[in-house]
Every structure is written in structure tokens, then in C-alpha cells.
C-alpha positions as CSV (number, residue, x, y, z in Angstrom):
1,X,-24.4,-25.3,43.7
2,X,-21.6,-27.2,45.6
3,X,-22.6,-30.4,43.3
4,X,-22.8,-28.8,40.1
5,X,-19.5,-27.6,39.8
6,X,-17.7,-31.0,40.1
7,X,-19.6,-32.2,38.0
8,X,-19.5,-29.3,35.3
9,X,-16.3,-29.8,35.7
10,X,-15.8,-33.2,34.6
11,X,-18.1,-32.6,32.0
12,X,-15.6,-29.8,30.5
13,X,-12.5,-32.2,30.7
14,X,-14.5,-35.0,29.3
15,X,-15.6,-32.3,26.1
16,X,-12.1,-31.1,26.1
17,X,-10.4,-35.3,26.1
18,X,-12.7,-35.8,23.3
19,X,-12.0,-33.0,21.1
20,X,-8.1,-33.6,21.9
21,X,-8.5,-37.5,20.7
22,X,-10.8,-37.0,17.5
23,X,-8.1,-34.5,16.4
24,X,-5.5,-36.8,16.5
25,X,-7.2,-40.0,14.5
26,X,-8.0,-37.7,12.1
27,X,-4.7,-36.1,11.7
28,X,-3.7,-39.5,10.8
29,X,-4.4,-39.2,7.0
30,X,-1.5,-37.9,4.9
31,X,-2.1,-37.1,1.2
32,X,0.6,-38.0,-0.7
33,X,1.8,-36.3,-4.3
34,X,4.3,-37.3,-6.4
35,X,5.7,-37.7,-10.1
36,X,6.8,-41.2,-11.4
37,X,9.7,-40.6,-13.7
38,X,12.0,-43.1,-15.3
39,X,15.5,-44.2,-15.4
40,X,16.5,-41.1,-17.8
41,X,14.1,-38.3,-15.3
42,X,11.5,-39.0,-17.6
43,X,8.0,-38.9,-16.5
44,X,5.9,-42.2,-16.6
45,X,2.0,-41.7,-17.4
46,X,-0.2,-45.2,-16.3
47,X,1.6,-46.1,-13.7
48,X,-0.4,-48.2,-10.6
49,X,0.1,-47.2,-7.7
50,X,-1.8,-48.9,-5.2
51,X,-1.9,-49.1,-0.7
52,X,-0.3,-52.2,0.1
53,X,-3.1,-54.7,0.7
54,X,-6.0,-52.7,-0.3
55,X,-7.5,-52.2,-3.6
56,X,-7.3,-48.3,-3.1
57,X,-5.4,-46.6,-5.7
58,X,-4.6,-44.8,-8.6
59,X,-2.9,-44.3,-11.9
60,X,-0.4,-41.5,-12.8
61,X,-1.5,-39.4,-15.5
62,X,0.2,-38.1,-18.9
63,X,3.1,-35.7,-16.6
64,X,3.6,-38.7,-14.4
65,X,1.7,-36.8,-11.3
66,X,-0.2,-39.0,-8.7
67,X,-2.0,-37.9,-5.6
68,X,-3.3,-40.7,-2.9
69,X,-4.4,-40.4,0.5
70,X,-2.9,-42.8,3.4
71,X,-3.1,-43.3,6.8
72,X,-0.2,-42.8,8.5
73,X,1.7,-46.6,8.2
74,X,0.7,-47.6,5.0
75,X,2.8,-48.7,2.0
76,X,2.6,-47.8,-1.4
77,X,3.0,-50.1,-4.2
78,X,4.0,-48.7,-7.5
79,X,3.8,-51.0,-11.3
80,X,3.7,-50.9,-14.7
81,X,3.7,-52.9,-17.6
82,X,6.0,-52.5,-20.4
């Protein structure tokens, strides 16, 4: 019984470290929402918005909302035409 408990022990902290780290990595995605408006507070619908070096993104729709999701870091990269 003297031998079980150290090692039940470290068992316990080892479940515990692991649940401690996996909550933290993913805790690292943020989802970001915004609204794209012009020079005049106008709202801009078709608007790119891409993460910086990835081709993950999206396009703002007719009220100029957009919703992404980035890890923690990560630029965004906003364009239009016209």
C-alpha cells in the first residue's frame, strides 16, 4: 500500500499538468467580429479579410459584419477593390 500511493500520486499531478496545459493551447483561439466601414462611417460589404500568410478568411457581408477565428498572434489583412 506504501508503493501505491506515490505512485497514485504522481499519476494525479500528471492528470492534473495535463488538463492545466490542454486548456491553455486551446484558450489560444480568439474569434474576432467586426464591421468594416468607410471613410464617411459607412459600412463596406465584400471586403477580404484574410490571416496574414494563410489562405484562411472571409468576406464582409451587405452590413459590413465579419467574424474570423485566430490564434492568438496572428494578423489580419483587410482589401478591397474599387
Amino acid at each position: 500500500m506504501k508503493k501505491l500511493l506515490p505512485c497514485l500520486i504522481r499519476m494525479l499531478l500528471l492528470l492534473v499538468a495535463t488538463i492545466v496545459v490542454s486548456g491553455n493551447l486551446f484558450a489560444q483561439s480568439i474569434q474576432v467580429k467586426g464591421i468594416v466601414n468607410d471613410d464617411s462611417n459607412q459600412p463596406l460589404p465584400g471586403v477580404s479579410v484574410v490571416i496574414k500568410g494563410t489562405h484562411s478568411g472571409t468576406i464582409t457581408g451587405s452590413n459590413g459584419t465579419f467574424t474570423i477565428t485566430v490564434t492568438a498572434g496572428q494578423t489580419l489583412e483587410f482589401s478591397s477593390i474599387g
